[in-house]
Backbone as numpy.savetxt, mean C-alpha at the origin, in Angstrom:
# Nx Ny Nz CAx CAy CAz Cx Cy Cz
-11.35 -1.77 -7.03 -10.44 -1.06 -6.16 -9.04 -1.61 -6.40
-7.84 -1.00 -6.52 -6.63 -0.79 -6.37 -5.59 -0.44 -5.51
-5.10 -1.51 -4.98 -4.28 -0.96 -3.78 -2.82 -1.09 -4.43
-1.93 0.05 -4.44 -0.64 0.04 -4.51 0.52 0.10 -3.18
1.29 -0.84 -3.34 2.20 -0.79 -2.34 3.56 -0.35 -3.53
4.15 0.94 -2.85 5.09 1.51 -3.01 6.38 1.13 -2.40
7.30 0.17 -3.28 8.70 0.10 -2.61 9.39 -0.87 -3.37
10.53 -0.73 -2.86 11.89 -1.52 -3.76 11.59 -3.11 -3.34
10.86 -3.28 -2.46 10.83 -4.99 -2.24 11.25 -5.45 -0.68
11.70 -4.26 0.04 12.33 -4.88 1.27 11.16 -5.26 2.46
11.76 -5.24 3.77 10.89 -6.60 4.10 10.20 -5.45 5.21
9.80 -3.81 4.84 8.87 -3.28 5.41 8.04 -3.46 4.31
8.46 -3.09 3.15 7.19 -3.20 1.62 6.46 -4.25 1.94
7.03 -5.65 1.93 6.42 -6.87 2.04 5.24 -6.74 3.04
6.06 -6.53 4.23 4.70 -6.16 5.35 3.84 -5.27 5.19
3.81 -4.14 4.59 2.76 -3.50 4.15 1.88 -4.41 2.85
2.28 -5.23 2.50 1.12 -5.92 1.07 0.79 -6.69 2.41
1.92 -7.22 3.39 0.54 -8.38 4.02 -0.20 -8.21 4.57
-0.08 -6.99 5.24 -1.42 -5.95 6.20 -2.10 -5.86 4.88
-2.10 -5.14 4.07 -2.86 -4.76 3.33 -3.99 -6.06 2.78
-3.45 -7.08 2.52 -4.44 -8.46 2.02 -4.75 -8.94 3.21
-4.51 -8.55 4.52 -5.43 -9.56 5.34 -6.28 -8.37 5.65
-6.50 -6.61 5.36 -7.29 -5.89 5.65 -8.64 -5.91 4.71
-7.96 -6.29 3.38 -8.84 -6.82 2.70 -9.77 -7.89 2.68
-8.79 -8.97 3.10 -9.67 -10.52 3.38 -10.78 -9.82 4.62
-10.32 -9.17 5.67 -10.94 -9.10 6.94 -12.21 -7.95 6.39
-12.21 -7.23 5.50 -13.55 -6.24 5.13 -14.26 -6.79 4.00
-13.81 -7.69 3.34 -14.57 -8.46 2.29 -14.86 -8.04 0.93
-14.06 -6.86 1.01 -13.67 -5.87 -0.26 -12.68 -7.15 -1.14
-13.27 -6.58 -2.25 -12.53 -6.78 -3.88 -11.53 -6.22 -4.17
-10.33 -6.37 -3.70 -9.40 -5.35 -4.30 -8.14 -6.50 -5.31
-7.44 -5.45 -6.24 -6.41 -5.83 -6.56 -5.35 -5.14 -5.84
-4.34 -6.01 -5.47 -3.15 -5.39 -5.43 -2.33 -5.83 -5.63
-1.84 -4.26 -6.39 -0.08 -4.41 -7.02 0.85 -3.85 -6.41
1.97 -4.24 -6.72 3.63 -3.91 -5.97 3.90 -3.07 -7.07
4.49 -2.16 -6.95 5.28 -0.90 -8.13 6.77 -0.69 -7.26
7.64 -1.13 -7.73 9.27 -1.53 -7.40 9.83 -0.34 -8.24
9.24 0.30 -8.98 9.96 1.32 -10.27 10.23 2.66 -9.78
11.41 2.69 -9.56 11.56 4.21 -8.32 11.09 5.18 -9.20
10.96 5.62 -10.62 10.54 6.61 -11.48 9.00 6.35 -11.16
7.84 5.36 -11.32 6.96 5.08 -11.15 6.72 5.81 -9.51
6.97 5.35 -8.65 7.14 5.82 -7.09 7.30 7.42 -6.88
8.09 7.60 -7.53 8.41 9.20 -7.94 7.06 9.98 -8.24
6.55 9.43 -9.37 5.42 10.10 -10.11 4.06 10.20 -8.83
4.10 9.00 -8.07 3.07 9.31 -6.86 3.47 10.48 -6.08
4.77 11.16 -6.04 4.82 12.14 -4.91 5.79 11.56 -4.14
5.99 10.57 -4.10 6.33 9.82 -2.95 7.83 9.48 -3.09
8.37 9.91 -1.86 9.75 10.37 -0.96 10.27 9.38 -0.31
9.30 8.78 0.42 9.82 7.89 1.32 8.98 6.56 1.46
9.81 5.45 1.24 9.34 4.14 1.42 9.10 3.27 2.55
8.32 2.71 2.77 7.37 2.01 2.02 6.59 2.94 1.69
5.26 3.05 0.90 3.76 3.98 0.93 2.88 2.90 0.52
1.71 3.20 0.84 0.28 2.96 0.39 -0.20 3.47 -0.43
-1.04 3.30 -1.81 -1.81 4.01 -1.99 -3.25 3.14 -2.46
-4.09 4.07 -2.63 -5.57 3.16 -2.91 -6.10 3.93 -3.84
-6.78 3.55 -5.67 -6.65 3.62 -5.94 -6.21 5.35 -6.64
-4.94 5.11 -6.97 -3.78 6.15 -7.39 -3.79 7.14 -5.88
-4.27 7.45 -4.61 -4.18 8.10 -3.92 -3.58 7.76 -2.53
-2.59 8.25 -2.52 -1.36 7.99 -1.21 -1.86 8.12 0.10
-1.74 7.13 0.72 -2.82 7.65 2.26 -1.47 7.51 3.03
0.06 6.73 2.86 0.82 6.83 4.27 1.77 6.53 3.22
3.28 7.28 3.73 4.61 7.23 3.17 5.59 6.97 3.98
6.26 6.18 3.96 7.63 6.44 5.08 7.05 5.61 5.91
6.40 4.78 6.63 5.97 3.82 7.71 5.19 2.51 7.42
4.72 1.87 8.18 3.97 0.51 7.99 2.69 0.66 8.67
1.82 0.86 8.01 0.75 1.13 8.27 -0.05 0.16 9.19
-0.62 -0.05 9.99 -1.48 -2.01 10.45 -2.72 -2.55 10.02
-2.96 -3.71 9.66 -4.21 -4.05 8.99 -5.85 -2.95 9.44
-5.52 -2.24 10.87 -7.04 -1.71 11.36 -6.71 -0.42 11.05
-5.37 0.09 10.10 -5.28 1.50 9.89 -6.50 1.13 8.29
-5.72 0.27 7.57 -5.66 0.17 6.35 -7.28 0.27 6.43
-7.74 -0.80 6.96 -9.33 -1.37 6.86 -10.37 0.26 7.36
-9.91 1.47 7.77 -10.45 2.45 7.75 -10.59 3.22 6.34
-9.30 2.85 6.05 -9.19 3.61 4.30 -9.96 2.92 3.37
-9.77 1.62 3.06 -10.73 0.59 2.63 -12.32 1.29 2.52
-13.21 1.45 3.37 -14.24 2.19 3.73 -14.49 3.17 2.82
């Protein structure tokens, strides 16, 4: 599994990777995750508005900060 966090680096992006790895630690899932900072890359997901999620290649939230018990549903 693949989790992408979508964004330039600021300190909602950040909080979305750290929800995202403690949703992970907390379901016991294997995931990698990567940061994609490349607004052309970001682009190619669809994606408008920062921060986003996606899991693997598929965008579940754009534009907000998702919380570790959103994430850990998608996880599933």
């Amino acid at each position: 599994m693949k989790i992408q966090v979508l964004g330039t680096g600021c300190p909602k992006c950040k909080l979305v990777e750290a929800n995202a790895k403690q949703a992970v630690q907390e379901t016991g899932k294997t995931a990698e995750i990567e940061k994609i900072t490349d607004i052309n890359k970001i682009i190619d997901f669809g994606v408008m508005a920062t921060p986003a999620l996606a899991i693997d290649g598929k965008v579940f939230c754009t534009g907000r900060i998702p919380d570790k018990e959103e994430i850990k549903k998608w996880l599933k």
